[in-house]
C-alpha positions in Angstrom: 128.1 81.9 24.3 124.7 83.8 23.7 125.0 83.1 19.9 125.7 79.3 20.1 123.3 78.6 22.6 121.1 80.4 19.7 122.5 77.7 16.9 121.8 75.2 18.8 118.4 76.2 19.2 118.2 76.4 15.6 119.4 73.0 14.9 116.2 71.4 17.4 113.9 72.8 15.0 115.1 70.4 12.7 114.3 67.5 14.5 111.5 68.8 16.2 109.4 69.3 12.9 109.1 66.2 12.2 107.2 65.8 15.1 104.6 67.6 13.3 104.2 63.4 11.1 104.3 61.9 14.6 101.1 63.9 15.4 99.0 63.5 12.2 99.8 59.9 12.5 98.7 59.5 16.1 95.9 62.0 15.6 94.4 60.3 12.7 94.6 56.9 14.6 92.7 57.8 17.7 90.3 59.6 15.6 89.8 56.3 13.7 89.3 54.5 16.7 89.9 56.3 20.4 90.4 52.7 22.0 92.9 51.5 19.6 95.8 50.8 21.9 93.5 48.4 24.5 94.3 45.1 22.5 91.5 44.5 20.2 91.3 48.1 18.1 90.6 48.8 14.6 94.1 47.4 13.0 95.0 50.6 10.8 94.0 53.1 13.5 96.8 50.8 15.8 99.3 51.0 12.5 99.0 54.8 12.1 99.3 55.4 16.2 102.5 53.1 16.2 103.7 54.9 13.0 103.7 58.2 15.3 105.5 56.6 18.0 108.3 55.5 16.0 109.2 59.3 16.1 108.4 60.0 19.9 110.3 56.9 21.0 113.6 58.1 19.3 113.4 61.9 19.6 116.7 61.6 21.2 118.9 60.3 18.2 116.8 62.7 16.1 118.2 65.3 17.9 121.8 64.2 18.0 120.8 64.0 13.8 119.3 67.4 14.1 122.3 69.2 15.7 124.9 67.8 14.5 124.0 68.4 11.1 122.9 72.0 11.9 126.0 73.0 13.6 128.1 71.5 10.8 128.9 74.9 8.5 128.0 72.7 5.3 125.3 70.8 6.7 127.0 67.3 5.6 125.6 64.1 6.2 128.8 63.1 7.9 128.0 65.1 10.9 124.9 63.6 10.7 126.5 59.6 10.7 128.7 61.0 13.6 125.8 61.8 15.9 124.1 59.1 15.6 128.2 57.0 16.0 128.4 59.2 19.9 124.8 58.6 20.9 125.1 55.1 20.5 128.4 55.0 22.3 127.3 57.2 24.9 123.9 55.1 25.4 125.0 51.5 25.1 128.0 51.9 26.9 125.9 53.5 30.0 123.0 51.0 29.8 122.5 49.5 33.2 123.4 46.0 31.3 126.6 47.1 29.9 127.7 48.6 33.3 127.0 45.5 35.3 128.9 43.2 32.8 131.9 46.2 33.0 131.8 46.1 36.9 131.1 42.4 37.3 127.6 43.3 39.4 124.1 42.4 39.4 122.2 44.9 37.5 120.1 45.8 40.0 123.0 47.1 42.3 123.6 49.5 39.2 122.7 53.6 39.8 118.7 54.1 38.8 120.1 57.2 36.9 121.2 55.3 34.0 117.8 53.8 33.2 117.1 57.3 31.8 120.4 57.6 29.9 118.4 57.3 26.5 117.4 60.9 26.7 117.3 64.1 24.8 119.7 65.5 26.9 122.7 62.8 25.4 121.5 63.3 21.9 122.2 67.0 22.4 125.4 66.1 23.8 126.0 63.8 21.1 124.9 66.5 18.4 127.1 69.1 19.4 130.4 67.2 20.0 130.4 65.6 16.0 129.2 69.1 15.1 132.2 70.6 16.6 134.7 68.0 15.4 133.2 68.2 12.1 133.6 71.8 11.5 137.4 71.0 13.2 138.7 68.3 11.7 136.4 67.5 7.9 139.5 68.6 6.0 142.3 67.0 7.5 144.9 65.6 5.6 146.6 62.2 7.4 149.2 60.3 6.5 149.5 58.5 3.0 149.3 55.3 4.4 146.0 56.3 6.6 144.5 58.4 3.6 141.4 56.8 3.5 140.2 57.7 6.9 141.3 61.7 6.0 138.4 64.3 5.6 134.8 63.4 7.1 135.8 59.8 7.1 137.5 60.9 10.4 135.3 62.7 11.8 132.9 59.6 12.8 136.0 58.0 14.2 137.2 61.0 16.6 133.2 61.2 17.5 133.5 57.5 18.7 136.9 58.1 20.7 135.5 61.4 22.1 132.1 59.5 23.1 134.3 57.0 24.9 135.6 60.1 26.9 132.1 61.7 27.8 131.1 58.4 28.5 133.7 58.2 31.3 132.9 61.4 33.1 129.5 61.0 32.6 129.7 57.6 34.3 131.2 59.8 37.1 128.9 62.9 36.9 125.8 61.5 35.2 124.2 60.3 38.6 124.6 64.0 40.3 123.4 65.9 37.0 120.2 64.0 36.8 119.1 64.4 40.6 119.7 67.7 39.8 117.6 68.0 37.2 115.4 65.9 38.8 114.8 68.3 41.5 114.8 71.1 39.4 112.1 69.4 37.6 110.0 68.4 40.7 110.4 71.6 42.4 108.2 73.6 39.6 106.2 70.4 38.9 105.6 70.4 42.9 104.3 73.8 42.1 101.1 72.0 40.6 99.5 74.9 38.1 102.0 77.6 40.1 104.5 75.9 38.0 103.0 75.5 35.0 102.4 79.6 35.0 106.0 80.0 36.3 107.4 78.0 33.0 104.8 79.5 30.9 106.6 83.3 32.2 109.8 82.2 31.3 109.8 80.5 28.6 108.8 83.7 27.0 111.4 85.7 28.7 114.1 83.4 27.5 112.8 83.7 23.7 114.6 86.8 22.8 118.1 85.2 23.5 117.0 81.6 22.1 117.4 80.0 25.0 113.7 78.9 25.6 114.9 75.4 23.9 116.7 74.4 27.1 113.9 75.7 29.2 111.4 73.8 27.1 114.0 70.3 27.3 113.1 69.8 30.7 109.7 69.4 30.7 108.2 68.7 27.0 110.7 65.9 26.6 112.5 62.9 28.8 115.2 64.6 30.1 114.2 64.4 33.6 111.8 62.3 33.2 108.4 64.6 32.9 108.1 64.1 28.9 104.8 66.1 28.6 104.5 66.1 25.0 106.2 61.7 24.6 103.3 61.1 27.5 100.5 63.2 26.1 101.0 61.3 22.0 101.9 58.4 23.9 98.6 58.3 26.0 100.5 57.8 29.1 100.5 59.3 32.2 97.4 61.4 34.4 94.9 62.7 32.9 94.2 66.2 33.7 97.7 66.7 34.7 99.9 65.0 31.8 99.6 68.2 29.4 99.9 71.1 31.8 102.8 72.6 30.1 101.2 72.6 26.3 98.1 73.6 26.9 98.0 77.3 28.6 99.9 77.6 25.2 97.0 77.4 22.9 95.1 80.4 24.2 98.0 82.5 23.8 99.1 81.9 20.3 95.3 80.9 18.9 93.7 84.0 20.4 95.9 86.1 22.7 99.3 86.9 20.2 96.3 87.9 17.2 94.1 90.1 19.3 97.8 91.8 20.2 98.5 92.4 16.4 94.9 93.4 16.3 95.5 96.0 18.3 99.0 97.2 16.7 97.1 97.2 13.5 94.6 99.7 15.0 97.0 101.7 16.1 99.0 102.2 13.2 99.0 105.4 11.4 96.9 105.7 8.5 99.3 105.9 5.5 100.8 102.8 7.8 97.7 100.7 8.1 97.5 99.2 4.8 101.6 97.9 5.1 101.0 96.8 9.4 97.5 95.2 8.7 99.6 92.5 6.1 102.3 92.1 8.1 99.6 91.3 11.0 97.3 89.1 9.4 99.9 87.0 8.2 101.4 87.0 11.9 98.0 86.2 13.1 97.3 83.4 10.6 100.6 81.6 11.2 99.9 82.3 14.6 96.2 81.0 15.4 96.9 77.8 12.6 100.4 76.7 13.7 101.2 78.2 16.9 104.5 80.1 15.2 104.4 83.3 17.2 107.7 84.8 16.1 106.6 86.9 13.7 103.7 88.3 15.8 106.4 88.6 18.6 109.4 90.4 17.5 106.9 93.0 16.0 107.1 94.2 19.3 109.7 92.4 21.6 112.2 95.2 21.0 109.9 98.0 20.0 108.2 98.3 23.2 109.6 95.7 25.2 107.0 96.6 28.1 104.5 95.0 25.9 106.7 91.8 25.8 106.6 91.5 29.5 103.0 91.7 29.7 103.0 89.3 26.9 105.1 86.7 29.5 103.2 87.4 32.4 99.6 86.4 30.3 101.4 83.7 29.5 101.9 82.5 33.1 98.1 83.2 33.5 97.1 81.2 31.2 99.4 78.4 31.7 98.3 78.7 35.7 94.5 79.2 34.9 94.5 76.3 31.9 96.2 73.9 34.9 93.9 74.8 37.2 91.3 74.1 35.4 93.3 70.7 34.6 92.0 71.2 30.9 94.4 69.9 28.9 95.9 69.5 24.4 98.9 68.7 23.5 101.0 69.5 20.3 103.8 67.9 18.5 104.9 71.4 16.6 103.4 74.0 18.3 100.1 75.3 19.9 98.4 76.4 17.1 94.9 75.0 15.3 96.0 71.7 13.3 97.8 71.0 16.6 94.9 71.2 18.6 92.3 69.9 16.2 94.9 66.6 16.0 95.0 66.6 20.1 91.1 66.8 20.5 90.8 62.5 20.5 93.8 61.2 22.1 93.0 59.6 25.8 95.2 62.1 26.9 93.3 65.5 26.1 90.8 66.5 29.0 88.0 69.3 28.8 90.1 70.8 25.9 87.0 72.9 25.3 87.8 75.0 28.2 91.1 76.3 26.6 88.6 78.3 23.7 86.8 79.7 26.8 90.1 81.2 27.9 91.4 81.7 24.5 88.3 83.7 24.3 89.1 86.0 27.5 92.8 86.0 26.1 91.8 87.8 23.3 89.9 90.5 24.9 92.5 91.2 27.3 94.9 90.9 25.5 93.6 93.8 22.9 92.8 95.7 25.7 95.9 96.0 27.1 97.7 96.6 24.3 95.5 99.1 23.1 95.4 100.9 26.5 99.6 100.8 26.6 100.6 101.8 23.3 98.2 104.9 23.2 99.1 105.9 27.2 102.7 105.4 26.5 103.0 106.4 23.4 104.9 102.9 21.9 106.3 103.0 18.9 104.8 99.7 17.2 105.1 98.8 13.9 102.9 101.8 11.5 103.7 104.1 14.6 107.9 104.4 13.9 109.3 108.1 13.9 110.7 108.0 10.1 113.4 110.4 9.4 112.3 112.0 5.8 115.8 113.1 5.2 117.1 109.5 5.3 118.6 107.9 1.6 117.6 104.7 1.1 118.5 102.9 -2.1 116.9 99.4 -1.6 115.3 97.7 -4.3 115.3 93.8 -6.2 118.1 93.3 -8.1 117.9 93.4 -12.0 118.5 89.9 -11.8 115.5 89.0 -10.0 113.1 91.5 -11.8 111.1 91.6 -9.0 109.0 88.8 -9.9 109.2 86.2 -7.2 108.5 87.7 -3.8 111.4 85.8 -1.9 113.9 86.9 -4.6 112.4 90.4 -4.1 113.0 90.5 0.2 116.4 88.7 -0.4 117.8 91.5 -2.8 116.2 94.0 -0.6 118.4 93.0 2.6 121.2 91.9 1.2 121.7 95.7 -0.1 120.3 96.9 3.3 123.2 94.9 5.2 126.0 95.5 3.2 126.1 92.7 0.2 129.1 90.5 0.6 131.4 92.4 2.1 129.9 93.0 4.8 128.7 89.6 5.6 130.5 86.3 7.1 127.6 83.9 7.6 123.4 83.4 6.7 121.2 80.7 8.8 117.5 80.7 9.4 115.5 79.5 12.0 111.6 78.8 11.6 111.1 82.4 11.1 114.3 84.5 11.3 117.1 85.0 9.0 120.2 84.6 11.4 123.0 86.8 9.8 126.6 87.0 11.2 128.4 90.8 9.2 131.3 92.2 10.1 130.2 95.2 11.5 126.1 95.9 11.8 127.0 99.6 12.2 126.6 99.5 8.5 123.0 98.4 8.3 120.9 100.5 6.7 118.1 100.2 9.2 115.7 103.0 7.7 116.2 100.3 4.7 115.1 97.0 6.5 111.8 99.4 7.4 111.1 99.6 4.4 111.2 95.9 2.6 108.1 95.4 4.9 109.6 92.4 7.1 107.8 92.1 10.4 110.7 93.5 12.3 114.9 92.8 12.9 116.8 92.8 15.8 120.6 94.4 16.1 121.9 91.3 18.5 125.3 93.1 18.9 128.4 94.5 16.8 128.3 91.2 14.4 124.9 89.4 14.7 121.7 90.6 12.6 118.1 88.3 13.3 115.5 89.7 10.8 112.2 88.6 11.3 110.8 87.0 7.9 107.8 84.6 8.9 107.3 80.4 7.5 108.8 81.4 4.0 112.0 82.4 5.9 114.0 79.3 4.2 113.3 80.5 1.1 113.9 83.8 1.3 117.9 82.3 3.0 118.3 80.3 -0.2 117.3 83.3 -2.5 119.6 85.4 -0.3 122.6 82.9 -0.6 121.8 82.8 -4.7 122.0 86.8 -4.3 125.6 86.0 -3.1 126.6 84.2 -5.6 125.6 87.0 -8.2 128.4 88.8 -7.4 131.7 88.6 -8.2 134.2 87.0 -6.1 136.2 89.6 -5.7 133.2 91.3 -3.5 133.1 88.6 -1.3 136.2 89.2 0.9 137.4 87.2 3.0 135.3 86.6 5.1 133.1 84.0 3.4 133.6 80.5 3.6 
């Protein structure tokens, strides 16, 4: 359940990239003209805002899109057409218009609920269900007489007839499950900034399972209605307050999460500092400019997972403290630099200033408390492992790759520190983490995955590998699938697809 949950997650990142063009658009035209959306702004600055919101308005087919095609195992556009086939099902069918011509009623007599049934929350639905019955049902053979619908022309066509079944129980169900979440959803927002710092705590606790996604659903997007980031870009909503659960974000990953890998850096062992301070600038840079913590986090998450829980409690802090203060950024990717220079002009952002001011305290506290931990305790961060001497490692780049291009280099590197192909079923990636299903991960060479100079890895359980790569992760996933292919067939087992 853990590991799908963890797909899923994978598959949002998809759709929730391309938020990064919403931004720039909508960034670019309140920077052009702050008053643009009042009636008579400058006419580009109104093109490039509505531009953005062409994105925000449909996250939620995006994400069916996203899912669907990220939980099909070939990634075919089929899964894609079939999301989009059960979101539109789902959604027009439960449309307060189409339910009062169904029941013969006014509208108005029709359940509140399904005024919000165009929400993230469907197109997730949606995404997973022709994701499923894609990887199910893409190769089946029907009839002669009905061939033309066999393969992944059938898939879109079970999706519909499925959606017609969700749509039933949801028309049942759909009313309790979003008070629910409704009152889930008030009862932290009720919270005021209490709430914000309660999110901000675990959403970090839920990252090293993946299930932060779901966390993050109910209040970044329309699910139960709070949308933070839809009414931040969309300049809707109270200032001060619409923003709260973005911006206690920024200090964190633009100042806190670097003064951390400071501080690892520092306490690395000499022969170690030269390896540790790359792997933590790099962290740091992806960090501070684009708000991608992962590799800056994992570094440590498992390591000394004490530090990881201080890391979620900051987090609260400044989530609390940044609320408090009602100063408020928003971000379409994620609360790094580009984010918040794009955030700094929309009608939305108040006293964003004040989040460098805590940014600034972050950082000292941050690199003080690590410092103080992992000398009193004794942590074993990165350039501070215990190496056994008398362990073999044979790792190196393939012949085939001469070493030359870097991604090449790390693929060859793990895919002889993991097994090669017998040992392995299935490769993904997320933004930053190579997502590898083996048969057995007893026969990972860890003292081997040390050594290719990755940021860190993480043995999930008996079959699932995560090793942490950084933003070039997708190329190192393609040059480890080309690694694959290398070798013969008869290496592969059985076990690959």
């Amino acid at each position: 359940m853990l590991d799908y949950l963890q797909k899923i997650g994978r598959s949002l990142m998809l759709p929730v990239s391309v938020l990064v063009v919403a931004s720039l658009f909508m960034g670019l035209g309140y920077a052009m003209d702050p008053q643009a959306m009042s009636g008579s702004g400058n006419t580009f600055a109104i093109f490039m805002i509505q531009a953005g919101l062409v994105v925000i308005n449909n996250l939620p087919i995006l994400f069916a899109l996203g899912i669907a095609t990220g939980l099909a195992k070939d990634s075919n556009g089929a899964a894609a057409l079939s999301g989009v086939v059960g979101y539109l099902m789902i959604t027009t069918l439960l449309k307060p218009d189409t339910l009062s011509l169904i029941r013969g009623v006014d509208v108005e007599s029709i359940d509140s609920s399904f005024n919000n049934i165009q929400n993230v929350f469907i197109g997730i639905i949606s995404g997973v269900t022709s994701g499923e019955l894609y990887n199910r049902f893409h190769k089946t053979e029907l009839p002669q007489w009905l061939a033309f619908f066999s393969g992944r022309r059938l898939v879109p066509i079970l999706t519909a007839v499925a959606s017609v079944v969700i749509t039933i129980i949801l028309y049942f169900l759909w009313p309790a499950v979003y008070g629910g979440l409704t009152a889930f959803g008030t009862f932290i927002s009720g919270m005021g900034a209490f709430g914000a710092g309660l999110y901000g705590v675990f959403n970090k606790l839920l990252i090293p399972f993946g299930l932060h996604h779901a966390l993050n659903n109910v209040f970044w997007f329309d699910t139960i209605g709070i949308n933070d980031i839809g009414n931040f870009w969309g300049s809707t909503g109270t200032l001060g307050i619409t923003g709260r659960y973005q911006a206690g974000f920024f200090p964190i990953m633009m100042f806190g999460l670097p003064a951390a890998g400071l501080a690892i850096y520092k306490n690395a062992k000499p022969e170690n500092k030269k390896r540790v301070g790359a792997l933590m600038l790099s962290g740091a840079i992806a960090s501070f400019a684009t708000g991608i913590t992962e590799p800056l986090e994992f570094s440590f998450m498992f390591v000394a997972p004490g530090l990881y829980v201080v890391h979620a409690i900051l987090t609260g802090v400044s989530m609390f403290v940044s609320a408090l203060l009602e100063a408020t950024a928003g971000f379409s990717f994620s609360a790094g630099l580009i984010d918040y220079v794009l955030s700094l002009r929309m009608p939305m952002a108040n006293k964003p200033w004040m989040l460098l001011v805590v940014g600034a305290v972050m950082f000292v506290v941050y690199y003080l408390i690590f410092d103080l931990m992992i000398r009193k305790f004794d942590l074993e961060t990165p350039g501070r492992e215990k190496v056994d001497v008398n362990a073999e490692v044979t790792v190196s780049p393939s012949p085939s790759t001469g070493g030359n291009n870097q991604y090449d280099a790390i693929a060859s590197a793990v895919y002889q520190a993991i097994g090669g192909n017998a040992n392995i079923n299935e490769t993904n990636n997320c933004a930053t983490r190579l997502r590898l299903t083996l048969e057995d991960t007893g026969k990972v060479n860890e003292q081997a995955l040390k050594q290719i100079g990755v940021p860190g890895y993480r043995i999930v359980d008996k079959h699932n590998l995560q090793v942490i790569i950084g933003t070039g992760v997708q190329f190192v996933a393609d040059a480890l699938e080309e690694e694959m292919k290398r070798h013969p067939e008869s290496d592969m087992g059985d076990s690959i697809e």
